[in-house]
Every structure is written in C-alpha cells, then in structure tokens.
C-alpha positions, 0 to 999 in steps of 0.5 A: 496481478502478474504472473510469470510463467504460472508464478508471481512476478513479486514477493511483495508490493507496495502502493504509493499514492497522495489523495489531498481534500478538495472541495467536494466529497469526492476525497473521502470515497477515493480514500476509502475505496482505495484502501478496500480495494488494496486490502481486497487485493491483499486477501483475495490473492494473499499478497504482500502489500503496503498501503502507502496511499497518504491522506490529507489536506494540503501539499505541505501536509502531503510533503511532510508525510512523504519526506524520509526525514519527517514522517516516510510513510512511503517507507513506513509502506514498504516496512510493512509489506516486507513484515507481511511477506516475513509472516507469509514466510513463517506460515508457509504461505510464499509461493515457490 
C-alpha cells in the first residue's frame, strides 16, 4: 500500500491479471489465494478494488474475456472498484 504524506496514494484499485489451466493443480491455488489475498487487501485496509484476475483454460478463453468487445472483465474490474469507492463515499469512509 502506498501513502503520500500520511494519505493514500489512489482512491481506488484495480488488479488485472490472466491465470490459464496448466497441467498441474497449481491453477487452482493461484486462483484462490489471489483472490483471498485482494479481498484480504480490500477488508484489512478498506480499499477500493476490482478483481480483474481472469480465470480459464486456454488463450482463446483468456482473449475473449479481456476484449472490450466481448465479455471486458478488465473494465467489468474497474466498474466495480469505482461503485466500491461510491459506497465508501456514502458511508463516510473516503479518507481526505
């Protein structure tokens, strides 16, 4: 986490990222424990964040989730982390 001068750095945040299956089990612990750790992020420090870490089993899966045109989970990311930071606003949790 970085902070300027006793303040965050960014109002919100967002993580991108692509696991794709390999041949071992190691896809489904890095899919897991990266998304505990940014939720862990997300509650220990009260921040803003959007998962954007896409799951799946090959490049063409990856592709179409990524593409604005097709299914934009990077946007899909940044959506929710801005609605996170409405919600902070609302319930006077935005640190000024």
């Amino acid at each position: 986490m970085e902070f300027t001068g006793g303040r965050r750095r960014f109002d919100a945040y967002v993580a991108l990222g692509c696991v794709i299956r390999g041949e071992t089990s190691h896809y489904d612990t890095v899919s897991e424990e990266s998304a505990r750790a940014l939720m862990d992020l997300s509650t220990d420090y009260c921040i803003a964040l959007g998962n954007g870490i896409i799951t799946c089993e090959d490049e063409d899966q990856a592709w179409a989730r990524a593409r604005k045109e097709e299914k934009n989970k990077g946007g899909g990311a940044a959506e929710a982390a801005l609605a996170m930071l409405g919600l902070k606003e609302k319930f006077g949790m935005f640190p000024r």
